[in-house]
C-alpha positions as CSV (number, residue, x, y, z in Angstrom):
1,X,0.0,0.0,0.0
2,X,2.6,2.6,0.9
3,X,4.4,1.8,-2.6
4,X,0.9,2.8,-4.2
5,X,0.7,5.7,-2.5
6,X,3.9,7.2,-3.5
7,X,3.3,6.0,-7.1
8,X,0.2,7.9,-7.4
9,X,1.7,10.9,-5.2
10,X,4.7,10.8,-8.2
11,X,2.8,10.5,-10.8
12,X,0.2,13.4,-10.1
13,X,3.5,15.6,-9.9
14,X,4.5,13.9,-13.6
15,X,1.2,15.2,-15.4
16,X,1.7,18.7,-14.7
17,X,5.5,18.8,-15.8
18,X,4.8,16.8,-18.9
19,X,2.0,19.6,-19.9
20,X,4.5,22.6,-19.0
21,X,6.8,20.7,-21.3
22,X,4.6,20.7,-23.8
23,X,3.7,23.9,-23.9
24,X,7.6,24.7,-25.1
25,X,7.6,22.3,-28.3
26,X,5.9,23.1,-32.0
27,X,2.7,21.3,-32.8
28,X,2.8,19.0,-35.4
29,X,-0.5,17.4,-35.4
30,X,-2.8,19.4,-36.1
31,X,-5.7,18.8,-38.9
32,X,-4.2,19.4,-42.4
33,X,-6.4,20.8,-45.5
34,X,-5.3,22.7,-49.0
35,X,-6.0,25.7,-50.0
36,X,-5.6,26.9,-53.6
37,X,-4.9,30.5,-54.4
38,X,-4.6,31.3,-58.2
39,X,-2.6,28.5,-59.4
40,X,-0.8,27.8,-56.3
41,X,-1.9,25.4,-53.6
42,X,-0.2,25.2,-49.9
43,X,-1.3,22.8,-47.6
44,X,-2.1,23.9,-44.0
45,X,-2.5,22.8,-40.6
46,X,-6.0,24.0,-39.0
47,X,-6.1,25.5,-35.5
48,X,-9.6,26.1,-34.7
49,X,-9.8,26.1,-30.5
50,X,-8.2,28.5,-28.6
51,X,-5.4,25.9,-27.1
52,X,-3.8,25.6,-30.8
53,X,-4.3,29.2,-31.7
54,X,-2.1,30.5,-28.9
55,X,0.4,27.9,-30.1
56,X,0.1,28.6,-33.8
57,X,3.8,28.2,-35.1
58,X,5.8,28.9,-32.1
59,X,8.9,26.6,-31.7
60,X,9.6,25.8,-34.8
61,X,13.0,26.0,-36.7
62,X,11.8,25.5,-39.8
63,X,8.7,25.3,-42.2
64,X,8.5,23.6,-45.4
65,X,7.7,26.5,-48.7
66,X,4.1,24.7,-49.8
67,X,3.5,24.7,-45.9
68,X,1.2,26.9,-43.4
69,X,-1.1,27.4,-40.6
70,X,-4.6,28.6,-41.1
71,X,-6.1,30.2,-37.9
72,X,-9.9,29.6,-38.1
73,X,-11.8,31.9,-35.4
74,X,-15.4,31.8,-34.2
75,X,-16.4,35.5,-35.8
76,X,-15.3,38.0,-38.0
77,X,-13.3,40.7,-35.8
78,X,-9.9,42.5,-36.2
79,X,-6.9,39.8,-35.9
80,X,-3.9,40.7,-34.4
81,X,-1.0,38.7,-34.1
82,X,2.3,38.8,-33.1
83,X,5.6,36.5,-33.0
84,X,6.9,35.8,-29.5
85,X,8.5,32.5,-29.4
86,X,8.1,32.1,-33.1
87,X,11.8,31.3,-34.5
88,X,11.0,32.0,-38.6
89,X,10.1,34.6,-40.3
90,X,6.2,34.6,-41.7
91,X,4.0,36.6,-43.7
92,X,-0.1,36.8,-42.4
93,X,-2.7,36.8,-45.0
94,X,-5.9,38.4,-43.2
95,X,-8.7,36.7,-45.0
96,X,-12.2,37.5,-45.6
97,X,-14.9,34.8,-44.9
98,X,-15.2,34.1,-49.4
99,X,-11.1,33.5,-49.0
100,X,-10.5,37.0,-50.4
101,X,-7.2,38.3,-48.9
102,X,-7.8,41.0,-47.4
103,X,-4.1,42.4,-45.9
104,X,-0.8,40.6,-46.4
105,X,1.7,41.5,-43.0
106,X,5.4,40.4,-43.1
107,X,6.5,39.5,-39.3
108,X,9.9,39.1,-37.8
109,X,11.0,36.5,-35.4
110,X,10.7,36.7,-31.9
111,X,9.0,40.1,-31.6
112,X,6.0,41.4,-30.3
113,X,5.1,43.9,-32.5
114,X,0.9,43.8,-33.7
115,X,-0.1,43.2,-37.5
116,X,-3.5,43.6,-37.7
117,X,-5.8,43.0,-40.3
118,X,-7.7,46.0,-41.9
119,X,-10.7,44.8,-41.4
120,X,-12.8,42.3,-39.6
121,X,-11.9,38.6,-40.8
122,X,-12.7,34.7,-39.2
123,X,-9.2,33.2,-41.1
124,X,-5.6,34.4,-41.0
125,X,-3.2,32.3,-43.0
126,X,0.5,31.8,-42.2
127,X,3.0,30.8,-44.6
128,X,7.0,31.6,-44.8
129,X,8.0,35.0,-45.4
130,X,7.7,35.7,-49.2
131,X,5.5,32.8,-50.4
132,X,3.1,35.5,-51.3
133,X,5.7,37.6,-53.0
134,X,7.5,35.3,-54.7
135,X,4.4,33.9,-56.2
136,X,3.3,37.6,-57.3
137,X,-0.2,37.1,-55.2
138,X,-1.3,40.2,-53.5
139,X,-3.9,41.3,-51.3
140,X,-7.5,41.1,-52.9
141,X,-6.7,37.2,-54.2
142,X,-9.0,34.8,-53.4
143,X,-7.7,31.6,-51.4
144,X,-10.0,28.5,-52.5
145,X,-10.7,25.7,-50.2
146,X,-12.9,24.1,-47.4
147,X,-13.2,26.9,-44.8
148,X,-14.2,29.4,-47.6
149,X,-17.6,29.6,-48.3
150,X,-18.2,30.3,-52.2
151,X,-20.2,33.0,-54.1
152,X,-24.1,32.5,-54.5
């Protein structure tokens, strides 16, 4: 009995740490669609609940090009985000509920510096720094995929 007593005593003391722990590393597993914009596609991890959100890309050292998060919020209000604890440079597409983009944002590593979309949006998309660019898509593009609802 006493050696069940310190297991359980040792192990409520493990589930904490291993969370805390947790919190520190990238997240890999989220739900994966793709999204199509003009004749390029990228495929994306979903974060939808407020857990993954504040996670989003943190962590990582690296991202493949055709790679990105899409952040998929309950209502349409101004976005903001910002890149503590996020190791590579990205660029945020702020994007309309029909997939138009509706502000693209460049972000530097490690900072906490706002950029905001210009108006309210549901989806934010984030991709390396330049995908946009170097694919000569700008803001007013429409994204095509799941999330998006399309034109009646």
């Amino acid at each position: 009995m006493n050696l069940l007593i310190r297991l359980l005593i040792s192990t409520s003391f493990l589930a904490p740490l291993g969370q805390l722990l947790a919190q520190d590393q990238a997240q890999t597993g989220l739900p994966r669609t793709k999204l199509t914009v003009g004749f390029h596609q990228v495929e994306v991890q979903v974060a939808s609940t407020p857990a993954q959100q504040s996670t989003g890309l943190m962590y990582r050292a690296e991202m493949p090009q055709h790679e990105g998060m899409l952040f998929v919020f309950p209502e349409a209000k101004q976005q903001c985000f910002w890149m503590k604890n996020t190791l590579i440079p990205l660029t945020a597409a702020f994007v309309a509920d029909d997939g138009t983009v509706i502000n693209l944002e460049d972000m530097q590593p490690q900072t906490t510096q706002s950029h905001c979309s210009a108006k309210p949006v549901r989806f934010v998309l984030e991709v390396n720094q330049g995908w946009f660019m170097k694919k000569g898509l700008k803001a007013g593009m429409r994204l095509v995929g799941p999330p998006f609802k399309t034109g009646s």
